[in-house]
N, C-alpha and C positions, 0 to 999 in steps of 0.2 A: 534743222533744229526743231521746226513746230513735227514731224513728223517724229523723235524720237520724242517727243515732251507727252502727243497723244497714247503713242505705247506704251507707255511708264503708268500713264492715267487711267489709260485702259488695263492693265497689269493687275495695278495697281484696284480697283472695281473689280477685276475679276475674284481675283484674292480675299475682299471683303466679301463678295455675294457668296463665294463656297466656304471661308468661315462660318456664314450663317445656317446654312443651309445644307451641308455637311452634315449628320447624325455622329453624334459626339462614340467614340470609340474607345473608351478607356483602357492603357496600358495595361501590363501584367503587373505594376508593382501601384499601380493607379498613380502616377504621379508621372510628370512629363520630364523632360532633361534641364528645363527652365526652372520647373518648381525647386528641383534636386539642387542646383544653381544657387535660388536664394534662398534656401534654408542652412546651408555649407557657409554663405553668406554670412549667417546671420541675420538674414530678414528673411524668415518663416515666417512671418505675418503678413508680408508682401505676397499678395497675388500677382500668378505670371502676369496676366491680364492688364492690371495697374501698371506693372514695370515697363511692359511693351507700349501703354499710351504714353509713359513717363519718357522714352525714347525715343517715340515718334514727336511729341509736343519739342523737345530738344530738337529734332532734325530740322521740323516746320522755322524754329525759332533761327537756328543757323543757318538756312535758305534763304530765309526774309534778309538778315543782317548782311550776309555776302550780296544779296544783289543791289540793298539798298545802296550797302559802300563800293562795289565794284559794275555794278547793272553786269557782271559776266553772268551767263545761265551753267554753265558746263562747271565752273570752277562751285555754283554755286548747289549744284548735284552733287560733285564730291564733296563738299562740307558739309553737305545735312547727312551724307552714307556717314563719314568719319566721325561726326559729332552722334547720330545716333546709335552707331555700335560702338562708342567711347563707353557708355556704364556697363554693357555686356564684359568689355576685358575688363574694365577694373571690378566688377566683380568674379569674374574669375578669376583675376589677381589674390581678390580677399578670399575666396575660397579655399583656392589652393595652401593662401596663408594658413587659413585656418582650420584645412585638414593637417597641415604641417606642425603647426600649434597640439594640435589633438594627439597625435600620435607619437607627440612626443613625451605627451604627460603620461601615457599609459601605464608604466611604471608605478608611477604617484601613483595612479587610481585605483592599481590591485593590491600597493602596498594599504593603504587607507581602506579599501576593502576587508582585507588579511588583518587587519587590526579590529576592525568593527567584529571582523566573525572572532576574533578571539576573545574579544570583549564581551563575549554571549549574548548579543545580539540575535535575533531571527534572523535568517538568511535575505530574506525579505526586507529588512527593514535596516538592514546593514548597507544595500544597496540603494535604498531609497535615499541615505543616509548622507550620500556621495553628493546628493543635489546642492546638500549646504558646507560639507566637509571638504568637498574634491576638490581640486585643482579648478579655477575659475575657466579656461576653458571647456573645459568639458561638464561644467553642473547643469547647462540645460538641456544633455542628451537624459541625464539622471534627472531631472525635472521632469521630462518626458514620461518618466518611466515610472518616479512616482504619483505624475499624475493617474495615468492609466491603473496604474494599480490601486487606486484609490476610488477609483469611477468602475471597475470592472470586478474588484477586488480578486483576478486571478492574475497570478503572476509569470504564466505562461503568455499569457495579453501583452503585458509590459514589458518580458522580454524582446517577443516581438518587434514592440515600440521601440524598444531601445536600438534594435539594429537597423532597426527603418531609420531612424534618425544617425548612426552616427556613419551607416553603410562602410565598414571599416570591418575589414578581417578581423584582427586585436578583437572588436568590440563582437562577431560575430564567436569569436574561441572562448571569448571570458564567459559571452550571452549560453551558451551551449554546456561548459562545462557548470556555471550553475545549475542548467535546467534538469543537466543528469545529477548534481549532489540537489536538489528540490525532489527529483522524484526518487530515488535510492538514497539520498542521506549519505552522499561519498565523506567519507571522513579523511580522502586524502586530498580535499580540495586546497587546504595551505599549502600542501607541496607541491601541487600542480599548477597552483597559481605564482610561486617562490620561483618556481623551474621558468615561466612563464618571463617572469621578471628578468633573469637574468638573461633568456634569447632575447629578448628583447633591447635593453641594455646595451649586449654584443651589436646589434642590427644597428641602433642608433647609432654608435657610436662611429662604425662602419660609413653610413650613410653622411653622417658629418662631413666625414673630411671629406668623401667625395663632389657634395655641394659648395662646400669652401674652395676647392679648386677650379669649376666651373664657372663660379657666379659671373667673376670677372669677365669671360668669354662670354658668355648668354648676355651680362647688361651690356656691353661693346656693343654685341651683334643687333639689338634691338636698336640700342644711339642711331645705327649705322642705318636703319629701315627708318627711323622715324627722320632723319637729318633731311632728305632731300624735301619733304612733307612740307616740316617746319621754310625751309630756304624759297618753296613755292609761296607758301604763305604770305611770307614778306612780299617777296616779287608781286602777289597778287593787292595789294595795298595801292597800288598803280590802276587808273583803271583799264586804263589802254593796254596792260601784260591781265590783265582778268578775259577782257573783250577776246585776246589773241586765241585763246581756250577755244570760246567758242563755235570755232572752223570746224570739219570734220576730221583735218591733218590733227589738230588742239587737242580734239578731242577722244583719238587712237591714242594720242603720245601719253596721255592722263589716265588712258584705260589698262595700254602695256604696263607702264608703271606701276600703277594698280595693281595687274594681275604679277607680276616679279615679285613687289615688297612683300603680297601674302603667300607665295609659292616662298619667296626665300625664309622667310620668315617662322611658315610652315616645316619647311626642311629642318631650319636651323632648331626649334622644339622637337621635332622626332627624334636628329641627332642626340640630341643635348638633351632625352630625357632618361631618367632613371628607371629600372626596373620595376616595379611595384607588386607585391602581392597581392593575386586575385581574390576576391570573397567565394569562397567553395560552402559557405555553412550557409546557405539560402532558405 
């Protein structure tokens, strides 16, 4: 056991000293897959950086507690892993929500658009316009966008911004087809955005009922991953079934386990996910 506790520590040291000392290499969209993460979230103000000490101080804090109540070491490593990738899924729980949220409103937001532009509106400010008007999901990707536009005053900027932020096909078709009536004055932008409405619409609708079929199957299968978890849990309340962990045989049985629930788990998402249209307008 002291000999896996040193590699971990050592691992563990190694990992901080090439953080540091690494030369920072910024992405092609400058943003990393964590950032992308809590701003889908909803905490865009949340640095990766905070979130990852926010996770680790949880893991430290669940280590302590399991060993203080069970002195097991091994049971007391999977709880600080589970406890510290626990705000990882749920925020990509909320994520996912509230990409699903988002694209669902799109409709709203071209109709509310299509009314701003007929309203004689600037096109510009039509869009801006969304940030207080839209659908509450979606007014801080239009916050975004009026911010920029207000700090840059070009609205090719703010497009930009806008797709940065909502990274969403829909939002790159709407961003693109203004940019071409911005710069040519398309005066058949209400029918292309009307036409827009209605594929859309069809899509949803489509997509419904497929997720209403599924759901039941997908939350089952997860019960089913999380059930033996929670039943060890209990069992580990004992301290003597905590201490049993700690063997090498304890401690393969916890790892197998381990490695099944996220392979199945795994599986069971690729199976059971939906289609999604790729973003092509980059």
């Amino acid at each position: 056991m002291g000999v896996i506790v040193g590699l971990l520590a050592g691992a563990g040291v190694l990992l901080i000293w090439l953080s540091v000392t690494s030369p920072y290499r910024p992405s092609r969209s400058h943003e990393t897959r964590l950032r992308r993460l809590l701003i889908d979230a909803g905490f865009a103000k949340v640095s990766p950086a905070l979130f990852i000490a926010m996770c680790s101080i949880l893991a430290l804090v669940a280590a302590a507690t399991v060993i203080a109540t069970t002195t097991g070491l091994v049971v007391a490593l999977y709880a600080a892993i589970g406890i510290g990738l626990a705000p990882v899924v749920w925020m990509r729980s909320r994520a996912r929500r509230s990409r699903e949220a988002i694209s669902g409103v799109w409709p709203e937001v071209i109709e509310s658009l299509i009314a701003g532009i007929r309203s004689g509106l600037p096109l510009s400010e039509a869009v801006a316009a969304l940030a207080h008007s839209g659908p509450p999901a979606a007014r801080a990707g239009f916050e975004e966008f009026a911010s920029t536009l207000h700090v840059t005053g070009r609205m090719d900027d703010a497009l930009d911004a806008l797709k940065e932020r909502f990274a969403d096909p829909v939002a790159d078709r709407v961003a693109e087809a203004l940019r071409v009536a911005k710069d040519v004055g398309g005066h058949d932008i209400g029918t292309m955005l009307r036409a827009l409405v209605v594929t859309l619409r069809n899509e949803q609708r489509t997509r419904g009922e497929l997720l209403a079929r599924q759901s039941w199957t997908v939350n089952g299968a997860r019960l089913a991953a999380a059930a033996p978890w929670f039943v060890l849990l209990m069992l580990c309340t004992r301290p003597e079934n905590a201490r049993a962990f700690d063997s090498a045989a304890g401690g393969a049985i916890l790892a197998l386990g381990a490695v099944l629930t996220i392979v199945a788990h795994q599986a069971m998402t690729m199976i059971g996910r939906l289609p999604t249209e790729a973003r092509s307008l980059l």
